[in-house]
C-alpha positions in Angstrom: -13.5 7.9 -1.6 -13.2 6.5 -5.1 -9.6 7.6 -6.8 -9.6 8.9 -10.2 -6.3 9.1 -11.5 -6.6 8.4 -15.1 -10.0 10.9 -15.6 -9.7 11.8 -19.3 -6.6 9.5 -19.8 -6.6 7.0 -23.1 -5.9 4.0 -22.6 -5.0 1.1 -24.3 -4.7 -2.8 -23.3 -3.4 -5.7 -25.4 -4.4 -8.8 -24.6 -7.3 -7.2 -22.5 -9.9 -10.4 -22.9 -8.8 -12.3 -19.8 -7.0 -12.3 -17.3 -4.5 -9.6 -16.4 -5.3 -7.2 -19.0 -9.3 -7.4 -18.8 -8.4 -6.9 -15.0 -6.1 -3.7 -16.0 -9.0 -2.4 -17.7 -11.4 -2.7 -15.7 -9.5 -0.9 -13.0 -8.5 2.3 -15.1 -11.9 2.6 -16.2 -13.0 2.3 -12.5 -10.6 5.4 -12.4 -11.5 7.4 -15.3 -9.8 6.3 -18.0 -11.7 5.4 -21.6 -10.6 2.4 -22.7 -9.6 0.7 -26.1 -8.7 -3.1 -25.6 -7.5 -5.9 -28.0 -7.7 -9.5 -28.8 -7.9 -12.3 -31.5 -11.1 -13.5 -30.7 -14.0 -11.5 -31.5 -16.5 -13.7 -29.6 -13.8 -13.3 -26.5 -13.5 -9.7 -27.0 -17.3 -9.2 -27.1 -17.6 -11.0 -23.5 -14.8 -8.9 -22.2 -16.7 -5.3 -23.4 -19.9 -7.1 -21.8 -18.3 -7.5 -18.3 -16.4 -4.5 -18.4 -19.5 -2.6 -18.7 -18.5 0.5 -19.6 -20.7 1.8 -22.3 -18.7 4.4 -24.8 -15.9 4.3 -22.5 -14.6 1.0 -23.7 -13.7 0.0 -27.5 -12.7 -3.0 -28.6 -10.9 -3.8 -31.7 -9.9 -7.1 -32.6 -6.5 -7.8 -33.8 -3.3 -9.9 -33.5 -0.3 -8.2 -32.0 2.2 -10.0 -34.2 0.4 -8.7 -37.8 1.7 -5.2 -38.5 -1.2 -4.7 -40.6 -3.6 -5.2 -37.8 -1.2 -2.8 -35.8 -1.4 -0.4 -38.5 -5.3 -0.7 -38.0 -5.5 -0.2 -34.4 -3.4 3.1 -34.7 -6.1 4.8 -37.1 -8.6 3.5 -35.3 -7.3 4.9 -32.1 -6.2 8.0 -34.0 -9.9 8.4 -35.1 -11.7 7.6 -32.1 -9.4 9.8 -29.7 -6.7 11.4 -31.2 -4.2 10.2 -28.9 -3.1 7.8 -26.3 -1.6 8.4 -22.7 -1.2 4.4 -21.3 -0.2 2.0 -22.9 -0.4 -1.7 -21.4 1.7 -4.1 -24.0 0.1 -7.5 -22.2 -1.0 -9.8 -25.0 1.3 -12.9 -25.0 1.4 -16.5 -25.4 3.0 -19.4 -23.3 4.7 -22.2 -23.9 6.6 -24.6 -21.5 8.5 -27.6 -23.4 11.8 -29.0 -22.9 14.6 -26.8 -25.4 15.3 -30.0 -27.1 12.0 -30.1 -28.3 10.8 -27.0 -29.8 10.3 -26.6 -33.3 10.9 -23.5 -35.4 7.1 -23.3 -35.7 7.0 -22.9 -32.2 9.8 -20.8 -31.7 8.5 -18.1 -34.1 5.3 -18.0 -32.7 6.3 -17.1 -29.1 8.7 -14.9 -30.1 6.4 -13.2 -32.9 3.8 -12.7 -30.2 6.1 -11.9 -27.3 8.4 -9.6 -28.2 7.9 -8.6 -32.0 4.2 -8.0 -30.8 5.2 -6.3 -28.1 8.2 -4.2 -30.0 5.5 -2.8 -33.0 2.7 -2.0 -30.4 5.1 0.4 -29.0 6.3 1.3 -32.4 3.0 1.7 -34.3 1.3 4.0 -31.3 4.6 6.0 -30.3 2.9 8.5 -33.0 -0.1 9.1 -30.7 1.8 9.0 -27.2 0.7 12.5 -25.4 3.9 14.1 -24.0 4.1 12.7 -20.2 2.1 9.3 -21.4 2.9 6.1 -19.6 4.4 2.9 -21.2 3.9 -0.8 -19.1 5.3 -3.7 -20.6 4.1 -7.5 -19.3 6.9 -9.3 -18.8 7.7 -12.2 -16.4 9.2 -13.4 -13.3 11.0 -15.7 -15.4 13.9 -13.3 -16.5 14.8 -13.0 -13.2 15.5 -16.9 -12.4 15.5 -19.7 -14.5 12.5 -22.2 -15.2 13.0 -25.5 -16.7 11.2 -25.9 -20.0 10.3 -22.2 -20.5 13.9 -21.3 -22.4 11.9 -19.3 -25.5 9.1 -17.9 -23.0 11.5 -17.0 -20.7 14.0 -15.3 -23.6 11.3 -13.4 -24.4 10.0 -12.0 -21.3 14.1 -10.7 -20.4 13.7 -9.3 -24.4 10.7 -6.9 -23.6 12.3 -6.0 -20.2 15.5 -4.8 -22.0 13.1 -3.4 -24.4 11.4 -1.1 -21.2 14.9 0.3 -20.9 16.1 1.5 -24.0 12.4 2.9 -24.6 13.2 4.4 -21.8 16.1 6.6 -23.1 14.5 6.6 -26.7 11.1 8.7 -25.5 12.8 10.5 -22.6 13.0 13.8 -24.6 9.0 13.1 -25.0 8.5 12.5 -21.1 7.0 9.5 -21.5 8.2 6.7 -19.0 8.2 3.2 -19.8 8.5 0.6 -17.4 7.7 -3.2 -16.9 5.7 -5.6 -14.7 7.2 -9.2 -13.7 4.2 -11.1 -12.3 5.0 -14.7 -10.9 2.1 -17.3 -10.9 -0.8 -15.2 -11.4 -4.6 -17.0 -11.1 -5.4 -16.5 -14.9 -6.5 -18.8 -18.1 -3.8 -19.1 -19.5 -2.0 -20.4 -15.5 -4.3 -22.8 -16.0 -4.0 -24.1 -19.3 -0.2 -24.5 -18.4 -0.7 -25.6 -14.3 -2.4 -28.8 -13.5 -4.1 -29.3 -10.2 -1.2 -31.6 -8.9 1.6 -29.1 -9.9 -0.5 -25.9 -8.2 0.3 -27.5 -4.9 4.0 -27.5 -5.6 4.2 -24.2 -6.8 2.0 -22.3 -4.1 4.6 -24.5 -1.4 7.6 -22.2 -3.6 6.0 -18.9 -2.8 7.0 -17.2 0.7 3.4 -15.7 0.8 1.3 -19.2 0.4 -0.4 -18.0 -2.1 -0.5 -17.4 -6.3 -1.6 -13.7 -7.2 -4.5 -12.6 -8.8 -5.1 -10.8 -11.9 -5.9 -7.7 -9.6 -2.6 -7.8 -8.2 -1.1 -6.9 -11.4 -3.4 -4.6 -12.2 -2.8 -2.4 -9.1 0.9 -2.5 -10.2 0.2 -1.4 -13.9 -2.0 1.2 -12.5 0.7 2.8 -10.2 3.5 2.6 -12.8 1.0 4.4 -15.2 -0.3 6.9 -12.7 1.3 10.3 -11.8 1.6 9.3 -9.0 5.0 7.4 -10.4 6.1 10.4 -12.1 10.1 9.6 -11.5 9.6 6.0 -11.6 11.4 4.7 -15.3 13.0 1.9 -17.2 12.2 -0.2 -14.1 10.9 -3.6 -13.2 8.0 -4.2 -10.8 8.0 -8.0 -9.9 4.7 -9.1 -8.6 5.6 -12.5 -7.5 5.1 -12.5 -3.9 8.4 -13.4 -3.1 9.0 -16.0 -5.2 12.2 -14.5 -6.9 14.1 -12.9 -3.6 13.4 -15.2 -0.9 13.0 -19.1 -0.6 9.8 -20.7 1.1 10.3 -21.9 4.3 10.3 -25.4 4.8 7.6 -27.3 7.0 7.4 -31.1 8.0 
């Protein structure tokens, strides 16, 4: 029986050309939902609104999350193409993994532009067109929950945008809109393996209790939950998706 939670529901993925968010759309259009997804690269984005194939039920506008200007854009294109928005996905983010000694102030503003100002004005510059009862996810990462050498700024800015899904929280309560965030641990994505040699994958599959990394799908059933009605009372929380690689320790073999 195919489930169709989000027929007639607008929603809207950052960061939806790979990975996690392509995954996330993909599986709310498989439930209903049209579509609206955004990315830096427009040959990327192009791909992504190939392989979703999902006709005039997807839109893809290309954009940078940290540019309030292109923020600004989306939001009147959304406003013109739909006249509102009921899920919201704030995904797009960037990774970086260097020793704190080492980064530079370049550096340092660009993760923190991308992941949480980025994150912070999506929320800000759409809140207009949030239906009453909409649905708020925010990417965040397993990272806030335990500490990683060389991810200091990543991992800052992952614990920013789950704080963030809190007071959101309280700010759009009177509107009935929920907000809530997703900590995925090592997910099976592009940007895993830009960051995850071959060598180092064996090490960190050997950390997680289930012997296995996730998948992109993983995340996406989690995002669709939290967004469906079907988490109605569920609120300023944090869904880790990490296979228990933040509660439990692996067990030793050998």
């Amino acid at each position: 029986m195919t489930i169709s939670r989000f027929d007639d529901k607008i929603a809207l993925i950052t960061g939806g050309t790979s990975g996690m968010g392509l995954s996330t759309a993909r599986r709310l259009l498989a439930e209903g939902a049209q579509v609206v997804i955004t990315g830096r690269d427009r040959t990327r984005l192009e791909a992504a609104v190939k392989a979703l194939d999902g006709g005039q039920r997807v839109l893809a506008v290309r954009g940078d999350v940290s540019s309030l200007p292109d923020l600004d854009a989306l939001t009147a294109t959304i406003r013109d193409r739909h006249g509102r928005l009921d899920v919201l996905f704030a995904n797009a983010g960037v990774a970086s993994f260097q020793h704190s000694g080492d980064v530079t102030e370049a550096e340092f503003d660009h993760i923190v532009d991308v992941n949480f100002k980025g994150v912070f004005f999506t929320v800000q510059k759409t809140m207009p067109l949030l239906s009453e009862g909409a649905a708020i996810v925010i990417n965040a990462s397993w990272t806030l929950h335990r500490g990683l050498a060389g991810a200091s700024v990543y991992a800052a800015t992952k614990a920013a945008v789950h704080n963030l899904a809190h007071t959101l929280a309280a700010d759009l309560g009177p509107r009935r809109i929920r907000v809530n965030s997703v900590s995925p641990g090592y997910i099976e994505t592009p940007m895993f393996h830009d960051n995850i040699s071959a060598e180092a994958k064996t090490a960190v599959v050997a950390s997680v209790p289930t012997a296995r990394t996730g998948t992109s799908e993983d995340v996406a059933d989690a995002v669709a939950f939290l967004a469906s009605g079907e988490a109605s009372y569920v609120n300023g929380q944090d869904l880790i998706i990490d296979g228990g690689l933040v509660a439990t320790a692996a067990a030793l073999t050998g």
